[in-house]
C-alpha positions as MATLAB code, in Angstrom:
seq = 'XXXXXXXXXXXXXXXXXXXXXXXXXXXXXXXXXXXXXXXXXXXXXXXXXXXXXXXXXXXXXXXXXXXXXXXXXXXXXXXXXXXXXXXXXXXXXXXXXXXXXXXXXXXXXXXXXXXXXXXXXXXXXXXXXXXXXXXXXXXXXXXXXXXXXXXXXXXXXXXXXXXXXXXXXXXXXXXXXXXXXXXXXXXXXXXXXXXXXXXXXXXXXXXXXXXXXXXXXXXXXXXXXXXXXXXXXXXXXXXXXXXXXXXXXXXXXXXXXXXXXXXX';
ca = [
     130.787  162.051  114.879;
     131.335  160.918  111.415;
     128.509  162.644  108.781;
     126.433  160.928  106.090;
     128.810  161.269  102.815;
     127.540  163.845  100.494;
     129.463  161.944   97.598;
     126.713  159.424   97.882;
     123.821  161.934   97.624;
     122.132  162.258   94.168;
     122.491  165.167   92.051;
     118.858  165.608   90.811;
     115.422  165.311   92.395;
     112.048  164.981   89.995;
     109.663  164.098   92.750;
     107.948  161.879   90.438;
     106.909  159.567   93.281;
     103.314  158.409   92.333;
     103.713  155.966   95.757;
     104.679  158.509   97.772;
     102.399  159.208  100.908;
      99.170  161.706  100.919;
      99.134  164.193  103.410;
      95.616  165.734  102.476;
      94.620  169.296  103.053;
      92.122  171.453  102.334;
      92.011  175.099  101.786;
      90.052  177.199  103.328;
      91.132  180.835  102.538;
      88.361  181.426  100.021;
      90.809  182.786   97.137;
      90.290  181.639   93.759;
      92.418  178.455   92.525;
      93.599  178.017   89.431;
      96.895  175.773   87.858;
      96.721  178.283   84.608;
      98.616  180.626   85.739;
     102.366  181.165   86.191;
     104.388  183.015   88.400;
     107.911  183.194   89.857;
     108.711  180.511   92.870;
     110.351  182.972   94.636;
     107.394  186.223   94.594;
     107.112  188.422   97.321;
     103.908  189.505   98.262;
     103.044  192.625   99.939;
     100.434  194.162  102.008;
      99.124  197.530  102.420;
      95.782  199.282  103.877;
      94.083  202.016  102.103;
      89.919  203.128  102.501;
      89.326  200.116  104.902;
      90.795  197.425  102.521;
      93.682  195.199  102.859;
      95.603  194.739   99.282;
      97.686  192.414   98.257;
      99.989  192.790   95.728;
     103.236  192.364   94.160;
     104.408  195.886   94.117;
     103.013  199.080   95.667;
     100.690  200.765   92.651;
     100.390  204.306   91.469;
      96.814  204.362   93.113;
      94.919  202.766   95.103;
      92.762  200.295   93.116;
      89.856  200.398   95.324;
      89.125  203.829   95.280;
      91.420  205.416   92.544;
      93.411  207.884   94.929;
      96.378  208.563   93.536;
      99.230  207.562   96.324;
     101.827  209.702   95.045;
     102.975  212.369   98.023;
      99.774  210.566  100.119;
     100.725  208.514  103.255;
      99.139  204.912  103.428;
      97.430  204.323  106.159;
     100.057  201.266  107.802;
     103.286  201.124  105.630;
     103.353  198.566  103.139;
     104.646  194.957  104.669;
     106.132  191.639  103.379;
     103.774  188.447  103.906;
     106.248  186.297  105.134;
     107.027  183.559  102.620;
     106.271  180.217  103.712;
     108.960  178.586  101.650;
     112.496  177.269  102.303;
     115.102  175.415  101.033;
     115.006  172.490  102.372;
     118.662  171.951  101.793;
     119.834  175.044  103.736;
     117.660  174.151  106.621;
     119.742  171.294  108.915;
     117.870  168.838  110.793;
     114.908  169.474  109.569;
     111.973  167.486  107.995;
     110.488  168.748  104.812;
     107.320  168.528  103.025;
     107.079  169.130   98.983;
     104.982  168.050   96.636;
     105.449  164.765   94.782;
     104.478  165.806   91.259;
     107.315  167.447   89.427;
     105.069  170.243   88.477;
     105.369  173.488   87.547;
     103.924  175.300   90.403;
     104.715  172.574   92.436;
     101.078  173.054   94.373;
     100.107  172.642   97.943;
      96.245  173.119   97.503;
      95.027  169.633   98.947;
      95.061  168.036   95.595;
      98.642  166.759   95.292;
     100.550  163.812   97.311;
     103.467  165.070   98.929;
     106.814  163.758   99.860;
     108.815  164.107  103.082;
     112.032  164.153  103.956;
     114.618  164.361  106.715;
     117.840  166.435  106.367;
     121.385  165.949  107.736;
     123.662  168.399  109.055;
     124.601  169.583  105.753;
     121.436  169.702  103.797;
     121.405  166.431  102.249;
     118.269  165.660  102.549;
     117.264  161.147  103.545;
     113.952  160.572  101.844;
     112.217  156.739  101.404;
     110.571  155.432   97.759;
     110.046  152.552   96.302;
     113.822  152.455   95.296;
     114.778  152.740   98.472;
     116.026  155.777  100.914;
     117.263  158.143   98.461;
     120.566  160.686   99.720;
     119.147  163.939   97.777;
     121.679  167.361   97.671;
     119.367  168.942   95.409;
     115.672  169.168   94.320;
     114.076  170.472   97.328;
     114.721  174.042   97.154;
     111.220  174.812   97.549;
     109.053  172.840  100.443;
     107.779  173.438  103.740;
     110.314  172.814  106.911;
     109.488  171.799  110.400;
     113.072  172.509  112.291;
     113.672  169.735  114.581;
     116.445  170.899  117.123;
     116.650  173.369  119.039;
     120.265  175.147  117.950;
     121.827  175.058  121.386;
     121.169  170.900  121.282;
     125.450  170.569  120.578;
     125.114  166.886  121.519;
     121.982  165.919  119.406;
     123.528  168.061  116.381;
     126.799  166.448  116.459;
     125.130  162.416  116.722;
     122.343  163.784  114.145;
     124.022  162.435  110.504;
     125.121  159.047  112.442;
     121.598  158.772  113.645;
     120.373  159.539  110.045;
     122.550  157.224  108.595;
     122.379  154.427  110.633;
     118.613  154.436  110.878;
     118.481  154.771  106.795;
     120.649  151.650  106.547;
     118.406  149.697  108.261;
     116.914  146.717  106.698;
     113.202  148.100  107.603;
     113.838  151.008  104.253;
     115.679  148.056  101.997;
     113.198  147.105   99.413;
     114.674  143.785   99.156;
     113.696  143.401  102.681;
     110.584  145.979  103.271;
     108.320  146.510  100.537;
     106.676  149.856  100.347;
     103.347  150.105  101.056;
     100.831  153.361  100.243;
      99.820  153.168  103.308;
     101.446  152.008  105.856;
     105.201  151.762  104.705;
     105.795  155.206  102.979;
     107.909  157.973  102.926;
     105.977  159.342  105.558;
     106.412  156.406  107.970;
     109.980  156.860  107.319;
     110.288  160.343  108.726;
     108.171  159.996  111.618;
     109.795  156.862  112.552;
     113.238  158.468  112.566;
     112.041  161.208  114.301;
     110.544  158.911  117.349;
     113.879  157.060  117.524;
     115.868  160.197  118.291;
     113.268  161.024  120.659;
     113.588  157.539  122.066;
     117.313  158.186  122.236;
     116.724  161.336  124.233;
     114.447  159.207  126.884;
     111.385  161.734  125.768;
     108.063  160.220  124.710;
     107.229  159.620  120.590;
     104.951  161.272  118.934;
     101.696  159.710  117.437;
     101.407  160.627  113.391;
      98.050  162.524  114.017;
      99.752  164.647  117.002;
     103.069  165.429  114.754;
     100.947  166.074  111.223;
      98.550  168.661  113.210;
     100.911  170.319  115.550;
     103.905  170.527  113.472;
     103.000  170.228  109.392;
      99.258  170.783  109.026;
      99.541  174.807  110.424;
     102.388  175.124  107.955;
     100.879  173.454  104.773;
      97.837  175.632  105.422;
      99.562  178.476  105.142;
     101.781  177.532  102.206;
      98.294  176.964  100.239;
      96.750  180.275  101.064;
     100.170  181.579  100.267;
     100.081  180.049   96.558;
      96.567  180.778   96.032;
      97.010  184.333   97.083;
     100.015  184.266   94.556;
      97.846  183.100   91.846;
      94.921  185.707   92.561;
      97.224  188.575   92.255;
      98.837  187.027   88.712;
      95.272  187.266   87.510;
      94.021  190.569   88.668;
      96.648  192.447   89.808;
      95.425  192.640   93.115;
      93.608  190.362   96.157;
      91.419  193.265   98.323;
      89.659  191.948  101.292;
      87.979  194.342  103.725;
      90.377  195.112  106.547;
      89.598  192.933  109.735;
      88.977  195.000  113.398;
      92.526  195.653  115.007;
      91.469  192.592  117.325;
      91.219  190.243  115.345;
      94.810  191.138  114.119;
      95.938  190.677  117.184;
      94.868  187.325  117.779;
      97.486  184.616  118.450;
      99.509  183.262  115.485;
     101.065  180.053  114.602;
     104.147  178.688  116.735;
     106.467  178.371  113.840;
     109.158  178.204  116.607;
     107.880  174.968  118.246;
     110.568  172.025  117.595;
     109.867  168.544  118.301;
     112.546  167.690  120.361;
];
């Protein structure tokens, strides 16, 4: 099937939408926020376990900075491990819909304060987004956001129709706004991907999916975690370290997330 041209795509993406949709969320993690400090999109936080404590940090210290034992020929008690970043590229994930912030901002934040975009991407990473201008063909500008996957990769037939789907649906009057106007709240960017999304489902004779059962099964468990993420980023830029008292081995073991679930 023929794919959405990337020659039409745009080469730059500011996310300056002030009428872009608000997904609000809330943190709850407890960790200190604050927009004053900067650090590197693309940190890697680790973990490690020393005296009862969990730390958090960006690199494995000299000592331990609960206690003061020196770590040097000493054996942690769990090897260090990588919190897994929630971030992606939005553009390297295909068929996928994304989440970002719409404020061009420095630390581009996902605390529950900031309206965020969505978008849907084609086979190649462009990724179909709706604003007041109309649906915008982005291939850059969302290297950073939150992705819910979509297909299943052994879904040949779905992948292959995907970009007509895309392209056909984004061409419909509904997203011209000579036709459509947007609306805050009921006409939005948001209302663009979920739409989409319950065509193709409509397509594959399976049932839609209402906007409160997608946002809390699919995005709100993932913007969660991409604020504690960033807040946990900025405690350790101010003090070095986040230590919280290491939770009973049963509550580690509780069930996590489904970041495997796909919606069709």
């Amino acid at each position: 099937m023929a794919s959405a041209a990337t020659g039409s795509a745009s080469t730059s993406h500011t996310h300056t939408h002030t009428h872009t949709h608000t997904l609000s969320v809330h943190s709850e993690s407890g960790l200190t926020q604050s927009r004053s400090v900067f650090f590197p999109m693309d940190t890697s936080v680790i973990k490690l376990s020393h005296c009862e404590k969990d730390i958090f940090c960006f690199f494995v210290p000299d000592q331990c900075p609960e206690c003061g034992m020196s770590f040097s020929g000493k054996r942690l008690e769990e090897a260090p491990v990588s919190v897994p970043n929630p971030f992606s590229n939005g553009h390297k994930v295909p068929c996928a819909f994304l989440v970002a912030p719409a404020e061009h901002t420095v630390l581009r934040d996902f605390d529950g304060q900031s309206d965020l975009h969505t978008g849907i991407t084609n086979t190649n990473g462009i990724v179909y987004n709706y604003t007041r201008a109309g649906v915008q063909r982005e291939a850059e500008g969302w290297e950073r956001c939150v992705c819910v996957p979509l297909v299943q990769p052994d879904m040949f037939s779905l992948i292959n129709q995907w970009d007509q789907y895309l392209e056909k649906f984004s061409s419909h009057q509904m997203w011209d706004p000579l036709c459509h106007s947007f609306d805050e709240e009921t006409h939005n960017c948001y209302s663009f991907t979920l739409t989409f999304i319950n065509c193709v489902l409509a397509a594959q004779s399976k049932p839609g999916l209402s906007k409160d059962r997608f946002t809390h099964t699919f995005v709100l468990p993932r913007i969660r975690r991409a604020s504690k993420y960033m807040m946990l980023c900025r405690e350790i830029s101010q003090n070095h370290f986040h230590i919280v008292d290491s939770p009973k081995r049963s509550s580690q073991e509780s069930p996590s997330e489904d970041e495997d679930s796909k919606a069709f």
